[in-house]
Structure formats: structure tokens, C-alpha cells
N, C-alpha and C positions, 0 to 999 in steps of 0.2 A: 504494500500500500504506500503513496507518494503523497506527499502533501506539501501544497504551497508553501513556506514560510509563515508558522504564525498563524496557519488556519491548521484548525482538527475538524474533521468529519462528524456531522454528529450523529449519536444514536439513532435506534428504531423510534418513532412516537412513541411507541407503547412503555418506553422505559424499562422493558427486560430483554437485559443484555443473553443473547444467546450462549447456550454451554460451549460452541466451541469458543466464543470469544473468552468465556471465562476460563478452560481448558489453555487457553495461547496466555492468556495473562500470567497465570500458577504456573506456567513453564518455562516461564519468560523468552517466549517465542513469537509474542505480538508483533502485527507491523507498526502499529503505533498509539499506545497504550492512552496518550492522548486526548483519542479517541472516543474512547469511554469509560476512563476513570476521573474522576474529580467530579463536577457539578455540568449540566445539559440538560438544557432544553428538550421536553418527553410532551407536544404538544402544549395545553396550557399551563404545563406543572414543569417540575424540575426535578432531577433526579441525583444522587451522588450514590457514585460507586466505590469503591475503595479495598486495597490489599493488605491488610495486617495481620502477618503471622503471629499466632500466639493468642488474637480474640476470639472470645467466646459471643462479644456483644460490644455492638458501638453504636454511641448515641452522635449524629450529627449536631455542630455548635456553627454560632457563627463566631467570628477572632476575637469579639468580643465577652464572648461567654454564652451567649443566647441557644436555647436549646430549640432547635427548625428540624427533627426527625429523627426516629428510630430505625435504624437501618435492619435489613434484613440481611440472614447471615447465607447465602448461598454453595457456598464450600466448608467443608470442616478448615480446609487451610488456610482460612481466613481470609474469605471474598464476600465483601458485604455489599448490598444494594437495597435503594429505597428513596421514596419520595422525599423531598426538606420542600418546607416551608421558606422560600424564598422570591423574591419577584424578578430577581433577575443574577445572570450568572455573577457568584464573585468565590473567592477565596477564605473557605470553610475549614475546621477542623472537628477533630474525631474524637471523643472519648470513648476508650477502650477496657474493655473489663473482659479480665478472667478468676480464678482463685485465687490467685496471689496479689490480687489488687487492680488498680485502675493507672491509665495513663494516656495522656494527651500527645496525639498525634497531629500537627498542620497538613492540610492534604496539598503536596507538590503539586497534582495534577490539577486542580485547580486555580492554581494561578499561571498568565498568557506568560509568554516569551518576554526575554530581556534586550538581547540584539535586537537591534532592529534594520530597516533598510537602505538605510545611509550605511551601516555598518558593513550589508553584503556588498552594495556596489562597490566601497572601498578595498574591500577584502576579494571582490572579484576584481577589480582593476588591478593588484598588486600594490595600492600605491595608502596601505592605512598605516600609520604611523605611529597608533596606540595600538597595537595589539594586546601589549600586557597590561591596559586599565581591560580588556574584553576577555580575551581568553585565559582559561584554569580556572582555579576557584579565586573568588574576591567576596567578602562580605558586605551584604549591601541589606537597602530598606525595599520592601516590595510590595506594593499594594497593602500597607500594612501592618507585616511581618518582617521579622529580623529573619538572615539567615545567609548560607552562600548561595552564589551563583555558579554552575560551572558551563565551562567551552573549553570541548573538542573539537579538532580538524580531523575528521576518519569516514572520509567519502566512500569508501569502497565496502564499508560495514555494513553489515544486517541489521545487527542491533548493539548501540551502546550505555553501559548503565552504571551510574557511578556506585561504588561499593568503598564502605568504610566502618571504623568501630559503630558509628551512629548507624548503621541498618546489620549489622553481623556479617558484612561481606554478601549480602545477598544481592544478584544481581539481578533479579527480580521486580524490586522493590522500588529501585531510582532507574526506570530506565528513562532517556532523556528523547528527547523533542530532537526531530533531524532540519535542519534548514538546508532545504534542497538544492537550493542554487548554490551555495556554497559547500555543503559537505561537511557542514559545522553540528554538531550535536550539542544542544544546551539544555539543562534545569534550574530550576530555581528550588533548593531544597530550606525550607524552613529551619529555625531550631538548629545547625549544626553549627557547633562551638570550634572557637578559634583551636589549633594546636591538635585538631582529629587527623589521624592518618587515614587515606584513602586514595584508590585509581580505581584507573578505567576496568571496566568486562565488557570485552569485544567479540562478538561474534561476524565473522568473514563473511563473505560475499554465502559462502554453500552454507554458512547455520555454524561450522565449526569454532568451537570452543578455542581463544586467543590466550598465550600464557597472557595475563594482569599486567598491564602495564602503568608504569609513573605516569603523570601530570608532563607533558613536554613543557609546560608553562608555569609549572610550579613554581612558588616563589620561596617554600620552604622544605624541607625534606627530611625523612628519618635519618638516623645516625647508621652509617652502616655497622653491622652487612644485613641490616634491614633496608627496606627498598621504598616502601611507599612515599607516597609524596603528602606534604600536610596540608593542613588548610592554615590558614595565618591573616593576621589582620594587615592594612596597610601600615606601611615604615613610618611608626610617631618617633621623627626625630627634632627637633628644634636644632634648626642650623643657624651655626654660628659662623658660616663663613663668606659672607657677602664678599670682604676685601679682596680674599684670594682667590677667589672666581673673578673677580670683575679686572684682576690684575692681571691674569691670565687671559682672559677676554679682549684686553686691551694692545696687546703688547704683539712683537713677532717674537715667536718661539728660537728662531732660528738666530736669534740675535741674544738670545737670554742666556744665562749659565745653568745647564741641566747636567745634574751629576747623580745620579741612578744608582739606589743601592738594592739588589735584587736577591730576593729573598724568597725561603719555601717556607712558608707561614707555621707549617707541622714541624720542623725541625731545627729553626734559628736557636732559640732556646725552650727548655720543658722542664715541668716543676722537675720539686727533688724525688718525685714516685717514677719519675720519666713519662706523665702523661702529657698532653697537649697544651699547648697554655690556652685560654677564651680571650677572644678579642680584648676584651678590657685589659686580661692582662698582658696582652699583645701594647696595648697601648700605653701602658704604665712603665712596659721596658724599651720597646723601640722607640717608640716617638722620641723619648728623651735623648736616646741612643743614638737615632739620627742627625739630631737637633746636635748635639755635640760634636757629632765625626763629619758637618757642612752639607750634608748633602739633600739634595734637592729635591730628588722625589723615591720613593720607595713605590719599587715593581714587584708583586707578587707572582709568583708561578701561579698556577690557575685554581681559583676559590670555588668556581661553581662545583655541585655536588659530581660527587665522584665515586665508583666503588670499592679500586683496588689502591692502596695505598703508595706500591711501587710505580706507579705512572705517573704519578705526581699531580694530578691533577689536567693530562694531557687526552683521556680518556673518561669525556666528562659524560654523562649521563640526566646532566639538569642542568641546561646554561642557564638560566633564572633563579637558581636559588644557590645563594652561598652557603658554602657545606657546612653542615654540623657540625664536623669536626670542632668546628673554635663558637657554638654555640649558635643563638637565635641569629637571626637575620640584623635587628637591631642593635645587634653587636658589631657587625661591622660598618651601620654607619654610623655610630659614636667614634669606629676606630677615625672613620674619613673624616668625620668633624674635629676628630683631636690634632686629625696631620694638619688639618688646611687652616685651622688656630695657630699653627707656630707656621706658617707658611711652608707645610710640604708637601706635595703633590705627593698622587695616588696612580699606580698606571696597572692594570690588571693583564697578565697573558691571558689570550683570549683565541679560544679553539673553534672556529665556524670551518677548519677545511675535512673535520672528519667525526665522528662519534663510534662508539664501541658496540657489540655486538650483543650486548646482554639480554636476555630475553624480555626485562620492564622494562625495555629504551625502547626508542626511534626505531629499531628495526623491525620488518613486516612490519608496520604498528596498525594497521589496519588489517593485514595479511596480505595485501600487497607491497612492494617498494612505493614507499609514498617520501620516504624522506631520503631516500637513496635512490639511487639508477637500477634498474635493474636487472642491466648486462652486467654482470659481473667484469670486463675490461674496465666497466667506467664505474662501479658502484663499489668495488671494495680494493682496498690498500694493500698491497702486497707485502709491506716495510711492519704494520702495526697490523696486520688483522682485525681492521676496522673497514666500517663504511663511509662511503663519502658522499655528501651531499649533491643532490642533484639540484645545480644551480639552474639551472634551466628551468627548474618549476617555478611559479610564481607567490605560491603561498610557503615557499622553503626560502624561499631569496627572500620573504617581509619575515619567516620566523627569527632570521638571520640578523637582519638592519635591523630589525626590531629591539633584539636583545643588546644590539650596542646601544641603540637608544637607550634601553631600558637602565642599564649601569650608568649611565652619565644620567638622567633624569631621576632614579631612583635612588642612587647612592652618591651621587656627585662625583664619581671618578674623574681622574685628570685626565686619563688616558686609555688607549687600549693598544698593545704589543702584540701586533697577530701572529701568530704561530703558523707554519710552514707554508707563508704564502708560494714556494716555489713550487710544493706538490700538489697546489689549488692551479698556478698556472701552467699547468705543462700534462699533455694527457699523456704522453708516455711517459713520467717518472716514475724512476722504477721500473719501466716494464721492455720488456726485449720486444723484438721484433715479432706483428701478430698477436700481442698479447693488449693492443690499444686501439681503440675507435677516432680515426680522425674528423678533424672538425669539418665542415661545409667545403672547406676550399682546400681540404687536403692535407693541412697542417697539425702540430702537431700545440698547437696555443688554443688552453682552451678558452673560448670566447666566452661561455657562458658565468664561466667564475671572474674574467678582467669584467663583466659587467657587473657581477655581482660587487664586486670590490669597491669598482666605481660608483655602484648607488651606495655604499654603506659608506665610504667617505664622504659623498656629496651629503647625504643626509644628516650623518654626524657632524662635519664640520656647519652648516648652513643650521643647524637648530643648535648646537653647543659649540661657540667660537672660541672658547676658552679650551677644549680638549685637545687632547694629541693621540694619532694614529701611529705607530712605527712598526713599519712592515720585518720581519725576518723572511727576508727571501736573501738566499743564498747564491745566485745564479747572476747573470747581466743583462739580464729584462733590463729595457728602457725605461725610465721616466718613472718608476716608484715613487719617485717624492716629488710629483709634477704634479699639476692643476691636471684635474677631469678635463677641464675648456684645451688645454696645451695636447691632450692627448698626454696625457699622464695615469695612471691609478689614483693618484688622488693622496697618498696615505703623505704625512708630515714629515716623517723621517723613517730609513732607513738602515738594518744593523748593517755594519760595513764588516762582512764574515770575513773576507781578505785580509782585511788589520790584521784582524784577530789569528788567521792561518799564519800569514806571512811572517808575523811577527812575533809569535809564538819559536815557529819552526828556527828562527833565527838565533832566539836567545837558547836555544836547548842544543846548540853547539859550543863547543868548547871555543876560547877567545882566542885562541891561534888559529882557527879557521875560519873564522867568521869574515875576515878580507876576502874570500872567497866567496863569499854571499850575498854581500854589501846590498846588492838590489832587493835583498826583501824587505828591508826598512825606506828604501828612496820609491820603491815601484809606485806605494798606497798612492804618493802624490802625481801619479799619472790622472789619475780619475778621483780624488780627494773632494773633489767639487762637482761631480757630475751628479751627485745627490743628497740631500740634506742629511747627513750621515748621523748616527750613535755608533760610537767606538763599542762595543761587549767583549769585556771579560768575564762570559756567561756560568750558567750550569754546566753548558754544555759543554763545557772543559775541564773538568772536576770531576768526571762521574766516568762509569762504564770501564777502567783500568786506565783511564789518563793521567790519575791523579788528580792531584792539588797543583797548584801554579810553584810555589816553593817547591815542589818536587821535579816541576819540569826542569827549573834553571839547572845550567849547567856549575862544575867545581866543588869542590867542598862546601861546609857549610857557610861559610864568611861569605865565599861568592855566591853563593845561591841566594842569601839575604840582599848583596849588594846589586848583583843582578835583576830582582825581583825590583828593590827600590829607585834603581836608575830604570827602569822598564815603568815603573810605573809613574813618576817625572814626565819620563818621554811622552807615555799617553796620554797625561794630560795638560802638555804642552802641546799636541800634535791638533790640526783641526777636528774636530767631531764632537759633538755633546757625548761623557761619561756613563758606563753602564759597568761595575762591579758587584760579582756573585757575593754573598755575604760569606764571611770567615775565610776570603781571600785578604780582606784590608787587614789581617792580623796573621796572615802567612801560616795559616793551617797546615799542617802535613800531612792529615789523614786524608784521603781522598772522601768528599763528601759521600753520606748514605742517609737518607730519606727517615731511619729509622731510630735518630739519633741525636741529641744537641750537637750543635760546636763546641769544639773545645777550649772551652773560654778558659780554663786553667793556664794556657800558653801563656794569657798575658803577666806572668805575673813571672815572666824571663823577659830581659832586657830587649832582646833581639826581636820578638813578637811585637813586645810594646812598643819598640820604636817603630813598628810597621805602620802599625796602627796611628802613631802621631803623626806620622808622615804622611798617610791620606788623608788625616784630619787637614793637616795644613795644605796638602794641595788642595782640596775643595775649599778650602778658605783663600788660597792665594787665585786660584781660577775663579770663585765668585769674586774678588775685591776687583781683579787687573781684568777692565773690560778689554786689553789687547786680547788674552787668553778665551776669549767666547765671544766678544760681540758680532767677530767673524768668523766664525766655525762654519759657516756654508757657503765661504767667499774666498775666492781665489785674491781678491785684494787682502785678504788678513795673513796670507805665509807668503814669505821670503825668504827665499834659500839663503845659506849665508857659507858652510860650507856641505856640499852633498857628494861629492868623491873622493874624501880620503879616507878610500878602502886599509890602506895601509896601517894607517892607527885604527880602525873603527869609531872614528868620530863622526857625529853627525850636530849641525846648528844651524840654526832658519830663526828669522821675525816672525813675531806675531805682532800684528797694526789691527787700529778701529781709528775712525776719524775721531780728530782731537784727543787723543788719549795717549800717554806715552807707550814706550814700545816695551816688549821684553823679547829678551834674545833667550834660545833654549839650548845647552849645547850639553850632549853627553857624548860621554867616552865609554866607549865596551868594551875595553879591555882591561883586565888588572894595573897595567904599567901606569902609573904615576909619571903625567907632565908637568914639568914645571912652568916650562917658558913657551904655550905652545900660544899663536897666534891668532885673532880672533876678529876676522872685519866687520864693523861696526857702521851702522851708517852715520851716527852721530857720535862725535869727539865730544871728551866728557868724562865726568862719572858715571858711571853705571854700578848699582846696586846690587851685590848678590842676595836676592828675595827668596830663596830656597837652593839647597845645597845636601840632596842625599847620602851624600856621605857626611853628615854633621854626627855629632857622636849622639846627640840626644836621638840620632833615629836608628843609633845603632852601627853606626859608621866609623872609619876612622882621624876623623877631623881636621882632615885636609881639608883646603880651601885658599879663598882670597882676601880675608879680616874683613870681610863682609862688602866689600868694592873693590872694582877693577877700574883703572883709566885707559879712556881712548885716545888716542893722539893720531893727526893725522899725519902723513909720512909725505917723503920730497916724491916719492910716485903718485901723491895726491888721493892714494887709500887711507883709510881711519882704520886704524888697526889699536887692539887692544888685547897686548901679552898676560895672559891668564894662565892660571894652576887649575889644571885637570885631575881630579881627584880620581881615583882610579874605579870603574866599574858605577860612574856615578854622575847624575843629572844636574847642572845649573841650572837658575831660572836667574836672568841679568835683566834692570829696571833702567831704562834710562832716569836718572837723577834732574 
């Protein structure tokens, strides 16, 4: 049976509903329940039916208490029918009695639909932009009555019925209302209290019975390895952060100092039982934690809910609700309003290129591929054993934009860091020859996700101009960090994976070789500027048998500290906005593991601590010296100064911003201590030693220049300024 949107068919006159329609109700194999349960028009009377297991007898009320009929009981299972005294249809309830007492029941089917049709046409056009005020559950007021709402998208279903503690799982009982032009299933169920676990029961296209699945829209979720999704009120937070939205609103990103301290929220630190810490206490020890080591914004690996604990969060099964693990929902935006009070952004990794396989997710969820492809060449990931979105569909590409809306409008994020944008564009990644679907014209880009991309920038930046998008895409796609209008993706900034390779690879050479390499440190600045870049010294260096970064460096221990500190100097002298994994800035050795704190014990060895003071003060001398940021995505902010003497491993360039004095950066990668070694300058002068890694306070051996060098210009008409090069160790030089 089909019905228009918001119309139900109604009964016989005669107001007795046929045995078999009662037989399809108690088996819940109805077409549309609708139909004929709740209140209807029976000729000049009215009729209400209703399904309550467990009564013996119910009396018809209206909501306000008034007693309009004794119903009659038609099934021992609890199918009652019978005249109300009513003059027209509204929204009744049931008093129910058996031996064990009495209880009030509001009858769902009695009250109309909540969507309406401004709501399909936008949801048919692709272009609705609140999904998540419409679809899942939301508590709302209805003709009425308190209670929730719920909306599914499960077009290809028989029948869908929401089941929770509040009906005993019966799927029976809530089956929902289908809105045919869209595919969308919704009820209005009375009575159900905030904090009830409950999903969908799906029956498929043939009648078959669907494993239960979560809420895709849920905005709160059970604690695993329980599955269901909750119901939850809207986010009462009282924001306190007008300034720092409106400063970020205001301003170009690309021009600001962003120094990223990136963090897996389960494992930075955990009580003394080793259990998890709650956002609050998340916010009692980072926040301050950040605020002290300068940095600028804190990037989470991914919060939405999730169920296995080693994936970190990249294998999410609820992009809308942040996971339990660290408590209610309202926990984490106290956390955002505690960063964005001391001024520090919030940037979330965020997974739209793929979801996981579990039977209460996304997949079949209707028992068709409705949120994946269903060729397997284009619907499932060869690398993770997951599925991939099918950006092609229209209600997958609004689930999608929708949910980044939804973190920047719902929790105020700064940000969102999208994860493997390379394996969104490219249909054979990963896959050999034969094993992938090419696009329209034969290629191997897939179109469907550069547009998806492009609407989800366009929309995030054009409704929150304060956010930032940064793509990780690994590959040399064009125009990542370009205007949609330029033929761009759209996204703000981009991680620059090549730094990160090249320069890796270089320091994990011993220093007699490294004249040999030279070009892994000078290449970056071939293309330095061809995208609004973030440098990352990720997770994704730390994990899987790489180690820790203090592990990579090459030499003994002295050099592995000093190498680590002149390396980290260099990167934040180099152009790009900052991205450090956490319990890199204090030189961990252990290689991170998900299952575990940091080991914050280190610090309390000179050599750690001075790690740590030292990215304290570079994120304080990179926020102070607008040379050091205000052009990081401008080929006018570096000047080489010297870039081929492979021989020593020295490397020194300008960094410039209009009006602002300059600083010179120059390190040396080798152990060998220079004394006299020469240094061109564009401006004669003093110049300022404003940071110096081998200082003893960060662990160093306190070599240097008594905190200035002079330039003088020479009878060849160069400004040269003879400087001590501390060995294995970064200057920062200030014109004075």
C-alpha cells in the first residue's frame, strides 16, 4: 500500500477493522499501520484502534484527561477497537489495565506527520541544509504532547519501526509513517524520555528481517560494545565565545599563526585506574596544557562514535554523535567553549571518504547499497575493509555536507581535517588493473566525490566564514587549496605529506651522508607555495613500527635530541602553518599505542624537558614575529639566503611580511661546530639571536653568538654576517 505524504487511507464506515488487517498489525507486516490505528473517521462517529501488549482493557482519554470511550478488546494480544466520543480527529490516549495495574499510553498513530513539504522538495532537490534539526530523533512539542520525533532515509524498505527500552524492542509497536516521495520514514512517538537507547527494524524490499541498525543521524550513542543509538535533548550550552569566532570570521587564515597540536583524545593522558578521562577532564588538563606550550589550535583524531578502539576513530559508525567514550555530548561542547575562552581553536579529523562494515551501520541499511555503490570496484576499500560512499547519490552527498555543517553549527568547531581525501579522488586507488570503474570520459578522477568536496567547502565556508577545511590528500591533484570559482576543491589548507617524507627521510641519515641528499630539504620549496600548506608531524608517523620521531633521528643519544631540536627550528621556520602529534613536543620514545597515556614521566629528565621548552618557545616566537607566519602561503615571505652548501649541511633563507622586521633561519646538520662560518644578510646591522636550539636550557650545548651577530657590508658590496654555528642546531636571527 502507497500513500501520498501525510495522507493515510481511511477505514471501512462501518469502523470494524477486518481480521486480516488486525492479523498484519500483531505481525507487524502492515502496509501502513497508519491506516487504521489511532482515531478515523467511521461515517458520522469516530473510531480508535490501538496495539498494546500486555492489556487486558483500555479506556480511550483525550490528552487532557477526559474519558471519550471504552474500547473493545479484539485480540488477546492486545488489539483494541471502538467508538470515542469525539467530533473530530485529534491526538488521544489510552488507559490501560491489567492485574498488575494501570498505565497510560499517548497513541502515536494519532497524531499527523512532522516533515512537511518544503522539507521533501529540499530533500528531493539535494540542496537542504538542516538535515540534522529533521532527521533521527529530536524532542519536540506536538499537537500537544511532549515526546520525540524520529526520520529515516530507507527507501527500498517494507516496513520501518523504531524499537527501544520504551516499547521492549518490539517492532511492532512504533512502526513509522513512509513519505513516499522521498523514502523518508517518520513518527512522532509521545512520552519517550531523553537518554532511551533505540534503532531502526527494517524489513527489505521481500519482508526479510534486517540485522537493527543505529540512528545514521544520531546525535548521541551507547558506550561500546553496545550499539544502539540514544535519544538526547538539544546541546544547552551557553557560549561564551563571540570574540573568537568573530576573530576568526574576520581575519585571512593564511596570514594568521596556526600551530596544531594533534591529539587522540583516548590516550593523551588517563586517570590513575588507566580509564579514559570525560571531557571536563579533558578540559581541566589540556586546555591549560595548550595555553602554556602557545599553541593555537588542538586537532582531535576523530570523536564521532566509533566501535573498535584500534582504529582510532577512522572507522566511525555515527558521524553525528560524539562518542561516549569521554561522556554526554554536552561534554564536548563545554570542552569547545573552554578552548575558544582562552583563544584556541578546535579542528576535528573528519571521515566522509569511507565507513565500516558492521552490521548496525550504513551498510545494506535498507538491504540494498543505499549509502555505498554497489559494484563492489566502487563500493568497498581494498586498504580498510570498509565501504565507500557513493557520492553520486544525492541524499549521501546532503548526509555528508550536512554533518560538517552540523559540527561547526552544533559545537562550534574551528575546523574540519579531512581524512584520505586522495582515496575519495582517484577511482583506482589501490586497485590494479580491472579491479576499477572509470568515470564518463574514461578516466580514472572521480568526479562524483571533486563535487562532493566542492559542495561541502562551498557550503561550509559561505555559512561559517570563520572555519577551516585542511585536506590530507597525499598525491599532486591540483588546486586543493583553490576557490570552487578558480577550479579549485575548495578546502583552506592542505597537509604538505612531502615535508613530512622528504624531510623525515633526510634526518634518519647519519651526518656524513646527508651532503648527499641535500635536495630533500631545498626540493619542498619547489612547490612551497603552490598550496596553502600545514606542515604535519602526524600520527601517522609514530605508529605501525615507525616509531616515535626521537627514535627516527639519527647518532646517539645527544644527537638524536639535537637533531630532533634543530628539525624542529627548521619546521617552524620553514613556510607552512604547524601540525604536531602530541608526546612528540617532549620527545617520547615509545612508539605511540592507542591503549595507553604518554609518558609524561620523561619530563622530569632534563633532555625531554628541554624538548618541550623549546616548542613552547617556538610557538611563542612564530606567534610574536609576524615574519614567521604572516606569509606562510606567499612566495614573497622566503628568501633563500644560502641553499647549496651540501658540503657542510647548512641550510638559511628570510622570512619577510610587509612592514615587519625580518628573521633569518639558519641551521646546520651536522655535528661539526663552526665558528667563523659566513652568513648574507640583506640588512647591515645587529641582528638578534631570538632562539638558538642548542641553548643549554633546551638541552643543548650552549654554543652560540651572546645572543647577537653583526652584519657589515663588504668592498664586494655583500652584507655578510660571520656567525657560530652550533652544531646539529637551528638559529632564529631578528633584524634589531
Amino acid at each position: 500500500m502507497t500513500v501520498s505524504p501525510g495522507k493515510d487511507p481511511a477505514p471501512a464506515p462501518s469502523g470494524v477493522l477486518p481480521a486480516p488487517d488486525i492479523a498484519a498489525i500483531l505481525s507487524g507486516t502492515h502496509d501502513n499501520p497508519f491506516a487504521v490505528l489511532g482515531v478515523h473517521a467511521a461515517g458520522q462517529n469516530y473510531v480508535a484502534r490501538c496495539f498494546i501488549p500486555g492489556a487486558e482493557a483500555v479506556t480511550a482519554e483525550t490528552l487532557s484527561g477526559k474519558e471519550i470511550g471504552t474500547l473493545n478488546r479484539r485480540d488477546d494480544a492486545g488489539f483494541f477497537e471502538g467508538f470515542v466520543s469525539l467530533r473530530k480527529e485529534q491526538p488521544i490516549r489510552y488507559r490501560a489495565i491489567n492485574s498488575g495495574g494501570e498505565w497510560i499510553v499517548v497513541d502515536p498513530y494519532s497524531f499527523g506527520p512532522v516533515l512537511g513539504p518544503m522539507d521533501d522538495y529540499y530533500i528531493r532537490e539535494g540542496s537542504h541544509l538542516r538535515l540534522f534539526d529533521k532527521m533521527g530523533a529530536h524532542p519536540i512539542a506536538h499537537d500537544g504532547a511532549e515526546g520525540f520525533h524520529f526520520a529515516v532515509w530507507a527507501p527500498n524498505a517494507r516496513r520501518v519501526s523504531v524499537v527501544g527500552s520504551f516499547n521492549d524492542w518490539d517492532g511492532r509497536r512504533h512502526v513509522m509513517r513512509l513519505r513516499a516521495d522521498t523514502g523518508i520514514w517518520e513518527i512522532f512517538i509521545p512520552g519517550v524520555p531523553a537518554g532511551a537507547p533505540y534503532k531502526y527494524e527494517i524489513l527489505d524490499n521481500s519482508g526479510t528481517l534486517l540485522p537493527l541498525k543505529a540512528d545514521p543521524f544520531a546525535r548521541r550513542s551507547e558506550l561500546r560494545p553496545d550499539t544502539a543509538s540514544m535519544t538526547t535533548g538539544e546541546i544547552a550550552q551557553v557560549w561564551e565565545d563571540e570574540a573568537h569566532r568573530q576573530h576568526w570570521a574576520e581575519v585571512d587564515p593564511r596570514r594568521q599563526p596556526i600551530s596544531i597540536y594533534e591529539v587522540h583524545a583516548a590516550s593523551w593522558q588517563r586517570r590513575d585506574n588507566g580509564e579514559m578521562l570525560s571531557w571536563d577532564e579533558l578540559a581541566d588538563r589540556l586546555i591549560p596544557y595548550c595555553v602554556d606550550m602557545g599553541f593555537t589550535h588542538i586537532e582531535f583524531l576523530p570523536i564521532s562514535e566509533f566501535p573498535f578502539d584500534p582504529s582510532w576513530g577512522y572507522q566511525t559508525t555515527g558521524l553525528y554523535a560524539p562518542t561516549a567514550r569521554f561522556g554526554e555530548p554536552e561534554g564536548f561542547a563545554r570542552f569547545v567553549n573552554g578552548c575558544h575562552k582562552v583563544g584556541i581553536g578546535v579542528i576535528l579529523d573528519w571521515v566522509p571518504a569511507h565507513f565500516p562494515t558492521d552490521e548496525h551501520g550504513l551498510r545494506w541499511f535498507d538491504g540494498t547499497a543505499l549509502y555505498e555503490h554497489a559494484d563492489p570496484r566502487q563500493g568497498f576499500h581494498p586498504d580498510w575493509n570498509t565501504a565507500i560512499y557513493n557520492f553520486g547519490r544525492q541524499e549521501v552527498l546532503a548526509y555528508l555536507v550536512n554533518n560538517a555543517l552540523y559540527w561547526a553549527e552544533k559545537f562550534h568547531v574551528d575546523g574540519l581535517r579531512v581524512d584520505a581525501v586522495a582515496s575519495m579522488l582517484y577511482l583506482d586507488y589501490s586497485r590494479e588493473y580491472g579491479e576499477w570503474v572509470p568515470n564518463e570520459y574514461g578516466g580514472n578522477e572521480n568526479l562524483e566525490a571533486v563535487r562532493f568536496l566542492q559542495t561541502m567547502n562551498t557550503r561550509l565556508y559561505g555559512i561559517h566564514q570563520g572555519v577551516l577545511t585542511i585536506a590530507e590528500e597525499s598525491t599532486s591533484w591540483p588546486k586543493v587549496s583553490h576557490p570552487v570559482h578558480a577550479g579549485g576543491l575548495g578546502f583552506g589548507f592542505k597537509w604538505n605529506m612531502g615535508f613530512m617524507h622528504d624531510t623525515l627521510q633526510y634526518l634518519m641519515r647519519e651526518p656524513v651522508h646527508r651532503k648527499f641528499h641535500h635536495n630533500d630539504m631545498t626540493f619542498g620549496l619547489l612547490y612551497a607555495f603552490s598550496e596553502n600548506f600545514v606542515l604535519p608531524l602526524s600520527h601517522d608517523e609514530v605508529v605501525h613500527g615507525k616509531g616515535s620521531l626521537i627514535a627516527k633521528m639519527a647518532g646517539d643519544d645527544w644527537q638524536k635530541f639535537a637533531n630532533l631540536r634543530a628539525y624542529y627550528a627548521f619546521m617552524w621556520g620553514y613556510p607552512g602553518k604547524k601540525l604536531l602529534f602530541m608526546g612528540q613536543e617532549f620527545a617520547q620514545w615509545r612508539e605511540w599505542s592507542e591503549d595507553r597515556a604518554l609518558d609524561w614521566n620523561l619530563l622530569e629528565y632534563n633532555l625531554h624537558e628541554g624538548m618541550r621548552r623549546l616548542i613552547r618557545d617556538l610557538n611563542g616566537t612564530y606567534r610574536s614575529k609576524a615574519a614567521l607566519h604572516a606569509r606562510d602561503c606567499e612566495g614573497e615571505g622566503f628568501e633563500w639566503l644560502i641553499a647549496d652548501d651540501r658540503d657542510n649541511s647548512v641550510f638559511a633563507w628570510l622570512r619577510k611580511a610587509p612592514g615587519q622586521k625580518l628573521v633569518a633561519v639558519v641551521t646546520n646538520f651536522t655535528p661539526v661546530y663552526r665558528e667563523r662560518y659566513d652568513i648574507p644578510l640583506p640588512v647591515a646591522g645587529r641582528w638578534k639571536e631570538i632562539l638558538n636550539t642548542d641553548a643549554e636550557i633546551y638541552g643543548g650545548s650552549g654554543k652560540g653568538n651572546g645572543g647577537a651577530v653583526h652584519a657589515e657590508q663588504k668592498s664586494t658590496g655583500i652584507t655578510v654576517a660571520t656567525i657560530t654555528l652550533p652544531p646539529l642546531a637551528t638559529l632564529m636571527l631578528e633584524q634589531d
